[in-house]
BARO-887809 format. One line per 5 residues: for each residue x, y, z of N, C-alpha, C. Coordinates in steps of 0.001 Angstrom, whole numbers, plus 500000, padded with zeros to 6 digits. Each point is the difference from the previous one (the first is absolute). Last residue first. Layout:
<rs>
X/Y/Z/X/Y/Z/X/Y/Z; ...
</rs>
This chain:
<rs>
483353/519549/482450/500579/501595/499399/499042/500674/499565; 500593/496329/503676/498881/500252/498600/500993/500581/499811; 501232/496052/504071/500179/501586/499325/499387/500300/498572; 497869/496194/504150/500907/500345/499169/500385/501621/499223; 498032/496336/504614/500390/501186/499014/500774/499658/499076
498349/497616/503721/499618/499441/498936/500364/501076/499291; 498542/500759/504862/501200/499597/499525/499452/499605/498008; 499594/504099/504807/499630/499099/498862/500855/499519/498795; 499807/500926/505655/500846/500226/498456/499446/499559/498747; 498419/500243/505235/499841/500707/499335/500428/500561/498621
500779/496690/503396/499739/499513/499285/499053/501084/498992; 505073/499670/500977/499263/500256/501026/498288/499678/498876; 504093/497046/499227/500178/501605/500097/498708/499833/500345; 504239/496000/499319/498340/500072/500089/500102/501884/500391; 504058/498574/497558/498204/498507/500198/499100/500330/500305
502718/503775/498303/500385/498729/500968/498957/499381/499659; 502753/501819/495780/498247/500375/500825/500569/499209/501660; 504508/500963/497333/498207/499201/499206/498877/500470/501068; 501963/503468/499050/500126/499259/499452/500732/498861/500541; 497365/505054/500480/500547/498716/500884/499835/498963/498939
499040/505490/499785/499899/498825/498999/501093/499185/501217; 496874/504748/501267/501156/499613/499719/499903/497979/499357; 498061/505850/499462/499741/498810/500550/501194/499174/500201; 499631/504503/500507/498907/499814/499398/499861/498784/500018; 502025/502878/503630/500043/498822/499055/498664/500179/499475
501259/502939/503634/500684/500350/498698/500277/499051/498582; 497027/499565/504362/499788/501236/499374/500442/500367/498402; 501534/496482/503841/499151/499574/498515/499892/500963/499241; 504032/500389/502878/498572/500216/500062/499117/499739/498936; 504790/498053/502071/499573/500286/498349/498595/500133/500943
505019/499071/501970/498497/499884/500507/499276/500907/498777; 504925/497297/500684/498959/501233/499274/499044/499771/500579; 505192/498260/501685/498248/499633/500548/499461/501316/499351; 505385/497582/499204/499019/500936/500661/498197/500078/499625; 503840/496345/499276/500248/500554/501269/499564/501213/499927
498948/498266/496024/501507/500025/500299/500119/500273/501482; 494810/500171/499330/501253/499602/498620/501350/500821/500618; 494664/498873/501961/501528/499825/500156/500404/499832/498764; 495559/502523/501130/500296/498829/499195/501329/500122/500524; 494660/501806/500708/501418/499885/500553/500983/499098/499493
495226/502712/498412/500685/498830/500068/501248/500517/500736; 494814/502366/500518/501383/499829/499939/500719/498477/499807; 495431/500698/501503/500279/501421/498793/501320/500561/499921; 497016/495869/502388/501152/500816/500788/500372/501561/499016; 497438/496280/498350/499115/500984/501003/500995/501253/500706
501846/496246/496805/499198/501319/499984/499320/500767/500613; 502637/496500/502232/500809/501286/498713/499173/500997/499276; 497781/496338/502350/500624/500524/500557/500533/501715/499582; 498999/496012/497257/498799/500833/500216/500306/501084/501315; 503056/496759/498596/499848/501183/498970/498339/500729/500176
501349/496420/503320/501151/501913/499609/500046/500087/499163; 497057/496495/500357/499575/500802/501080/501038/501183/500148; 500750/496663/497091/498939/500803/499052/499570/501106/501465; 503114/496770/501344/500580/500686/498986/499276/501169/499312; 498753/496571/503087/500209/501235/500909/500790/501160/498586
499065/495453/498534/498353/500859/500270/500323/501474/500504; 503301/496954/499081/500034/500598/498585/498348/501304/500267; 504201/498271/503463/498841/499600/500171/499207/500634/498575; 505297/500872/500645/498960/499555/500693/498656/499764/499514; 504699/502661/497875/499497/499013/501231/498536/500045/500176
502247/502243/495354/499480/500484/501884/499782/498348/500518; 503387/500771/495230/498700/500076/500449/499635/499718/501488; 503876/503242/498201/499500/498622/499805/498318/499444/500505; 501613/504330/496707/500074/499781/501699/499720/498594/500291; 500656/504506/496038/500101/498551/500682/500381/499333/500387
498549/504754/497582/500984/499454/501043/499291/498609/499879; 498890/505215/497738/500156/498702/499890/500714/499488/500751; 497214/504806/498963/501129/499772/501046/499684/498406/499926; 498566/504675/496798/499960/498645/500796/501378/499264/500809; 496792/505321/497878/501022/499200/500187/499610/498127/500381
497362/503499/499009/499781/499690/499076/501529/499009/500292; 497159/502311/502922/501013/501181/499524/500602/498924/498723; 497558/497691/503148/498982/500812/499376/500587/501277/499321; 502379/494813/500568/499267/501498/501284/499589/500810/498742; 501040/494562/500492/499680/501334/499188/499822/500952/500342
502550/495462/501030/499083/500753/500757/500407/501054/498827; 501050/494427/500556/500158/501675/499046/499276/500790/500303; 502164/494837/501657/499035/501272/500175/500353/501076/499086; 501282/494205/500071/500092/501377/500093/499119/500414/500158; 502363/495350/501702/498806/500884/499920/500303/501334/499732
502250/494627/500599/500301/501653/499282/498335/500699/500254; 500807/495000/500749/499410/500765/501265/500734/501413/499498; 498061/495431/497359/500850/501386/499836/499908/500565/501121; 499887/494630/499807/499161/501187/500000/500878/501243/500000
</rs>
């Protein structure tokens, strides 16, 4: 199994900010329970290189996680696809 995981965060100034991170420990249910977390919270916190961003949603437009986790909160709707 791939445990690489990327992120790409879009901020709303048209910039982006890419990284990746191994994949998170634990329990796949409590998993969907901090990303539902995270959002409510209206900030991401993220470790990269030995220092700690704290990202206000405010300034994200959205952000892309690649591969998906397993399981996510159950407010996600799933089965999508991209139109043009």
């Amino acid at each position: 199994m791939n445990s690489k995981r990327c992120l790409t965060i879009y901020f709303m100034d048209g910039s982006e900010m890419s990284l990746n991170f191994p994949k998170q420990g634990g329990n796949p249910l409590l998993l969907a329970k901090r990303v539902q977390e995270a959002i409510d919270a209206n900030q991401i916190a993220i470790e990269i290189d030995d220092h700690l961003y704290v990202i206000p949603t405010n300034n994200i437009k959205y952000l892309h996680v690649s591969p998906m986790p397993e399981e996510l909160p159950e407010t996600v709707i799933r089965g999508g696809s991209l139109r043009n």
